[in-house]
Structures are given as C-alpha cells and as structure tokens.
N, C-alpha and C positions, 0 to 999 in steps of 0.2 A: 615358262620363260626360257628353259634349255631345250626341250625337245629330243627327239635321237640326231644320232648327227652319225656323219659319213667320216668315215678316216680322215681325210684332206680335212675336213670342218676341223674336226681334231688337234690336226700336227698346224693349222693356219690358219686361226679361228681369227674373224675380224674384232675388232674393238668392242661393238655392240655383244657379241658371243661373250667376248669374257668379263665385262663389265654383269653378264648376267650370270657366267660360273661362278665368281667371285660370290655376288648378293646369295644363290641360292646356297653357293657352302658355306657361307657364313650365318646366315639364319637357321642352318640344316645346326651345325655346331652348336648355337646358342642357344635355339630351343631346343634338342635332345638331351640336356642335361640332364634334367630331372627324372624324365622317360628309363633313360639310358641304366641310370641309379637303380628303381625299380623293376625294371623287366628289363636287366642289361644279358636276359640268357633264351629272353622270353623269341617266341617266333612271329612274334609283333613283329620283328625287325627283317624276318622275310616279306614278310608282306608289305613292310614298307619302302624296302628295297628294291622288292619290283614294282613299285608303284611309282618309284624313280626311273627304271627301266634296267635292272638287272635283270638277266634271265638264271631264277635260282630257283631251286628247290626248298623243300622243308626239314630236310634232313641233314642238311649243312649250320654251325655256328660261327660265331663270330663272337671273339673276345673284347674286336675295338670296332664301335662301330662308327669312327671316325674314320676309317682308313678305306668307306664306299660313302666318298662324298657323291651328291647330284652329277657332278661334273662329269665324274669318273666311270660309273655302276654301268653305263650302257657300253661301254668295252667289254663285259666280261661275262662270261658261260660259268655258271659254278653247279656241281651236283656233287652230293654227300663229303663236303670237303670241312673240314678246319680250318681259321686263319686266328690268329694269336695279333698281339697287339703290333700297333704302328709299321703296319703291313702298307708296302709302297707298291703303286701299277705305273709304269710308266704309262705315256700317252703314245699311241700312233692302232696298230693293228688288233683285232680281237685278239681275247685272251682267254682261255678256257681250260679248266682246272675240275677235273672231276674224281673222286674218291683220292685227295689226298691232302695232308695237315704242312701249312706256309708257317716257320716260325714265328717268334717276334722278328722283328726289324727287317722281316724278308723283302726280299725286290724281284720283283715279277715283271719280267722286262715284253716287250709289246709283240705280238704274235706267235706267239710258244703257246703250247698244249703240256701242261703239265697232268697225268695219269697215273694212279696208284703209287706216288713217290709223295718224299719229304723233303721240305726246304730245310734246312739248318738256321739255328738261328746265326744272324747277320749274315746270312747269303743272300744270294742276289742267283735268280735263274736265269741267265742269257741265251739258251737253247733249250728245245721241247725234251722233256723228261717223260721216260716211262719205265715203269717197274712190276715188280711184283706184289707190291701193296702188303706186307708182312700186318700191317695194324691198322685194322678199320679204323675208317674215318663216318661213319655213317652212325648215326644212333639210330635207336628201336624207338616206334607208334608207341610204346610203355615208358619211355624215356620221354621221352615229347610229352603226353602227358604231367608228368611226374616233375617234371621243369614248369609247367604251366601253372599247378597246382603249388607248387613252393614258391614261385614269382608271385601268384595273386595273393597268398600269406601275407610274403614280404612288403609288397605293396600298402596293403593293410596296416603292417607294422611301420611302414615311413607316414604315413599318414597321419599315426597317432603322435608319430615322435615330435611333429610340429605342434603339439597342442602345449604343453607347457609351456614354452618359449614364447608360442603366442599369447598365451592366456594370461603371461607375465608382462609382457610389453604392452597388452591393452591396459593393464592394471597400472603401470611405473613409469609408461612412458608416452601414451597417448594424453593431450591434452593439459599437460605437465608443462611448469618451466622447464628451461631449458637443462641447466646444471641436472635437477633431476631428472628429465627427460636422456641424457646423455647417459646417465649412470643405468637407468633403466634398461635404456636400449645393449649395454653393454653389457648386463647381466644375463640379459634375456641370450647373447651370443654366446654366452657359459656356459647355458641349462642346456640349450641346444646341443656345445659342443660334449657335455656332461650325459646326455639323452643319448647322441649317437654312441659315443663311449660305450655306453654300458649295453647296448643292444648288440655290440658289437661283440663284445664279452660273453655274453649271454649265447648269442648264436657260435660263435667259437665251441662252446662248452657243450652246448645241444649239438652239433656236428660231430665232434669227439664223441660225444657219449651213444652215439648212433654208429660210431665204425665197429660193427660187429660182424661176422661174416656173413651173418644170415641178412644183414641189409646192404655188405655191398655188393653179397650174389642178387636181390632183388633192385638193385641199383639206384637204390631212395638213399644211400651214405652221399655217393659222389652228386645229386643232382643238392644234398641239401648242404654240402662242401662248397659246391658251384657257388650258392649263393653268400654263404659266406665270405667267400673270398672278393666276388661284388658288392658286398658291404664294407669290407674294409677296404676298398678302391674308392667308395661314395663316401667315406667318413674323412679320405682329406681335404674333400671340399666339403662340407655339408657337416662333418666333423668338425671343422674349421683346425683340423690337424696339422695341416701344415704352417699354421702359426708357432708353433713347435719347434718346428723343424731348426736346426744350428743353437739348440738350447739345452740344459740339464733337464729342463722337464721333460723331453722326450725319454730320456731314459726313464723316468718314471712310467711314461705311457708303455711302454715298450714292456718294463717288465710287470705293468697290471696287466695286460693283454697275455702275456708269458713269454717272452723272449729270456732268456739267459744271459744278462749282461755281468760280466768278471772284472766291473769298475769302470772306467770313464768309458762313454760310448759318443761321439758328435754325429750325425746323424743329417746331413744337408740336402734328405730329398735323396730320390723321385718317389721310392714304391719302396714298401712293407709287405707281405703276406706273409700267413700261417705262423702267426708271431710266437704259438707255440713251441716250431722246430727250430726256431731263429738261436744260435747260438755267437756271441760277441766279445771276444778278447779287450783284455785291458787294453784302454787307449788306442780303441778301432775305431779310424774314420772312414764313413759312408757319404761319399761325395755324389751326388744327382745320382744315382745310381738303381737299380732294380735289384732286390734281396728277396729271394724265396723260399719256403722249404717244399715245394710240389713243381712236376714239371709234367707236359702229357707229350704222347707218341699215338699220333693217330687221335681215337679215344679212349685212349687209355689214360687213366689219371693217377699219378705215384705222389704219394707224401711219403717225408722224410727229412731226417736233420740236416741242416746246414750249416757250417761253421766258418766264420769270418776271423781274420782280426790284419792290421796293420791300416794301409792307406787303399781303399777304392776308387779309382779316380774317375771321371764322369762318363757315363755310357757302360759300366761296369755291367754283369747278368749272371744271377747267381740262381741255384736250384738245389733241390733236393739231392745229397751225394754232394755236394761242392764241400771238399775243406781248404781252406786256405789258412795255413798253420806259418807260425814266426813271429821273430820281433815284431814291436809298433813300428819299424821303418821300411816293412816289408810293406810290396809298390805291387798292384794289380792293374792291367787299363795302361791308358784309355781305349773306353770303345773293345774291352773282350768278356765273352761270353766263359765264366770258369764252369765246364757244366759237371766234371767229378767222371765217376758210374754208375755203374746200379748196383754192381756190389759194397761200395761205399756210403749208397742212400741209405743204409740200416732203414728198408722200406718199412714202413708200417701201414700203408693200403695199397692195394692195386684193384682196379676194377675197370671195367668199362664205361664212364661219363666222359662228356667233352673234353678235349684235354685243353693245353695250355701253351706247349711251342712243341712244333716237334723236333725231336734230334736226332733222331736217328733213321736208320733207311743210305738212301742212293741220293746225291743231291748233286747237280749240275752248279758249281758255281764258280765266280772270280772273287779275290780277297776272303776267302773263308779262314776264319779265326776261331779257337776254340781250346776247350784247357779239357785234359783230365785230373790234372792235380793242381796243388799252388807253386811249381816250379817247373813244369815242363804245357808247352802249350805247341799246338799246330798250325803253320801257316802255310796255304797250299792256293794255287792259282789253275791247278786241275779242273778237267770239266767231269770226274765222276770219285766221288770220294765214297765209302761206306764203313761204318760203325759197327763191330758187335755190342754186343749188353755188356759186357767187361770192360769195354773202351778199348779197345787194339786195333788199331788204323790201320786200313788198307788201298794205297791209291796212285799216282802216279806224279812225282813231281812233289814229294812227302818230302819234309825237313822238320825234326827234334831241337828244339831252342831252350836252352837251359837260361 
C-alpha cells in the first residue's frame, strides 16, 4: 500500500498516499501489541522493519517500536545504534545514524547523519553529529542470542498467563445469564490482572537474584533485566494496571512490587520501572510522568536508586541517581528530564546490555533541558553540549537556574 517513496512523495504526498500512511500505521500500532509485549527486545523486530523498508542491521535495538512506523522506516539508514522510547523523525531527507544511542523523546531532524554520538534525552538533533563514540552502542552475536533465548521463555510465560482467566471466563461466563455473565467476566479481568502481578514480581526477584558479577560479566543479568523491565511496560495494559492509576491501591501495588513509599503516594500515570529502587516521599504526586531506577549510555545499562517526592508535573523523567528532596509543594516539570549523576545513582549494576536513553556524550541540540539535582537544572540553545560522569557541564551559551 506505501511502497518506497522519493523525498518530494514525502514532504507532498497526495491524498491517496496518506490515506494509506494513516491505514498501514494504524494497523502496524494495533496489531504489535501483543508481539511487542513478548519479543519487545527480540530481533523479530529488525526483520520486520526492514520488511517495511528500513535499511538496518541486527545489532541495533529499539525500546519503542512505535516510533518506526510503515510511513516513516524507509527514510532512515541505522547500524549498531540505540533508540530509547517515543523517538521522533521528522519527514523530508535520508536519515542515517550509525553506532550511536537517541534518548527518549529525541528528534532527529531530516537529512543529518548522526555517527558515534548521543542524543540527550528531550533533544532534538538539527545538524549532523559526529563523535568519538565513548560507549558502544552495538551488542555481541552472545547477546543476540541470549535476548532470543529469554524472549522465547518469556513468550512461553505470556502464553500460560492467559489460561486462568480464560479457563475462568469459559466456566462463569460463557453461556450464562447475563448478571452472572457480567460478574464472571469481571473476575476473570482480576485473575488476569492478579497473573500479570505476580509474574511480574516473580521476574523482578529472579533478575535481582541473578545480579552477580560473574552473570553480568557473561551478560545473562542485563538481557534477563531487559525483560523484566518489558514486562512491567506490558502489565499496564495487560495487567490492566493502569486502572489503578490516581487511586490508594496503587500504593499498594507499588509497594508489593518494592517501591518505598513514606505515606501517601497519587500516582497519575505514564511509567513505573525497577519498582524496587523507586523511592517516594510523603505526599508525592506523580503526574503522567516517567519514574525510573535504571538509565543506559550507549549499551551500557546502570541500576540504581531514585528518590522523588513533592509535585511531578506532566512530561516529567526520572532515572537512576535522580533525587529530588523537599517539602510536598516542591514543583518539578513540566516536560524536564531530572537525570541526578552517576555518583549519586549508589549504582548497583553496570554491564553492557541495551541500554535505555542515552545521556551522556556530545549532543547537537535546540531547547535541551536537564537537571543534576532537585534545584538547579540546565537550559541551553547551543549546538554542542557535553557531560562528564559527575555531571559538570561544559558548553557554550550555559545558564545555572536556581
């Protein structure tokens, strides 16, 4: 229905064309849900990327693979690179990005070459970057592997998760009046979101209980980390978790998973992970927001604690190393990335598996925002910023905002 298509198709596509971008990313979206959930690390997803018409490799991942819709994938050249979630291409010129990791929310603007360099997260690249690539972005043929083999597990394990729920709804709610039929069906939404729960938990505690250094020098910690962390991505739908969400029972959730909560917690959405390092101040509200305890650079993948507390207000991004300390009237956001350091993450792993945004490195951007701590944060309109591991900014057109 799309085909390849010519720059001009592109930037001036007729009625017909986009009537059929529309249909193909919209079916692309609706049916990889499920796919997505189970093999959301697997390299199923190169192969069916360029089966759209990306030109990529197999040693490059992808965190969101909603951000290479049909429309899009045939603009762009990728080899051994990283791209982290709700990652934007504009439309017009090839795009081509080899050996290097695009944060979250990056923008990758239309005929740039980006090469051995990092996006920041909420940056946006307006001109071609090139670096000296400090942290592979490439995984190892034992890596590939070893993601393949914990995908097919996992697979296995979604598979089974639906049999309860099912096997309950044939029984309570098939064939039934309705009143029963209702309660049935409703239950069976329980067991479900009660199944996901506790696989969830389960895999949490098998991941932990595998970070030793002899598995994550042979790199089976971070590829069985990976997946955990795509399970609790697939448990707010599928968990049906985010029913939850703006209620006291998530606190509950929160802290059977192992978050640290120090008394009231509201909780309004987007993202949870590693709910272990999650730590949350009395009376800390989490507005649409993204909360982590892991971040990657390159492929390099860091856990570690995170501490919140006051008001996150929408588009917030938080990682491993982030504190954000004060009263409940203390204001983060909207729309910033608090990413801390690395000598604040009190890491507890570092290895080489896919990572998850990069931050650090050389980044070309406009409107780059970013925190080291919960009271001083960087806004800079510069076209070459860089970061050490301690957080000490070096750049041109720098300004301190207390």
């Amino acid at each position: 229905m799309i085909g390849r298509r010519t720059t001009d198709q592109r930037l001036n596509p007729t009625f017909q064309r986009e009537l059929a971008n529309w249909v193909c990313d919209y079916h692309f979206k609706v049916s990889a849900s499920l796919i997505n959930t189970a093999f959301g690390t697997s390299i199923i997803w190169n192969a069916i990327f360029a089966l759209h018409g990306l030109d990529v490799d197999f040693r490059s991942t992808f965190a969101d693979i909603y951000s290479f819709l049909p429309s899009v994938v045939d603009q762009l050249k990728i080899r051994r690179s990283f791209f982290s979630a709700w990652v934007t291409f504009r439309k017009g010129q090839p795009i081509e990005i080899v050996d290097s990791s695009i944060g979250l929310r990056g923008i990758v603007a239309p005929g740039i070459e980006i090469h051995r360099s990092y996006l920041r997260t909420f940056s946006e690249a307006t001109e071609s970057m090139y670096d000296d690539g400090r942290h592979s972005s490439s995984i190892s043929v034992w890596q590939i592997v070893l993601r393949e083999v914990f995908n097919i597990v996992f697979f296995v394990a979604v598979c089974f998760s639906f049999i309860p729920s099912f096997e309950l709804f044939q029984t309570a709610a098939m064939n039934q009046p309705f009143g029963v039929a209702l309660l049935g069906t409703t239950a069976s939404v329980l067991v479900q979101c009660i199944v996901w729960t506790l696989m969830a938990r389960a895999w949490q505690m098998v991941s932990l209980l595998m970070q030793t250094d002899r598995l994550v020098e042979l790199k089976i910690f971070p590829c069985v980390y990976q997946m955990y962390l795509r399970m609790v991505w697939g448990c707010n739908d599928w968990g049906q978790w985010f029913v939850l969400w703006g209620t006291p029972y998530y606190n509950i959730l929160a802290k059977f998973m192992g978050a640290t909560v120090k008394g009231d917690l509201l909780f309004n959405g987007r993202v949870q992970h590693d709910f272990h390092a999650l730590v949350f101040a009395d009376k800390t509200i989490v507005d649409d927001s993204v909360v982590n305890g892991h971040y990657g650079i390159g492929n390099e993948l860091t856990v570690g604690r995170s501490v919140h507390s006051g008001v996150l207000h929408p588009g917030c991004f938080t990682v491993a190393g982030t504190i954000i300390e004060g009263p409940p009237t203390t204001e983060t956001g909207p729309w910033r990335a608090v990413l801390g350091s690395r000598s604040k993450a009190k890491v507890t792993m570092t290895a080489n598996g896919p990572g998850d945004i990069g931050l650090m490195g050389r980044t070309s951007a406009s409107s780059l925002t970013w925190e080291n701590s919960a009271n001083d944060y960087v806004e800079s309109s510069s076209t070459s910023v860089s970061e050490d591991d301690e957080g000490s900014v070096n750049g041109s057109e720098i300004s301190w905002v207390a």
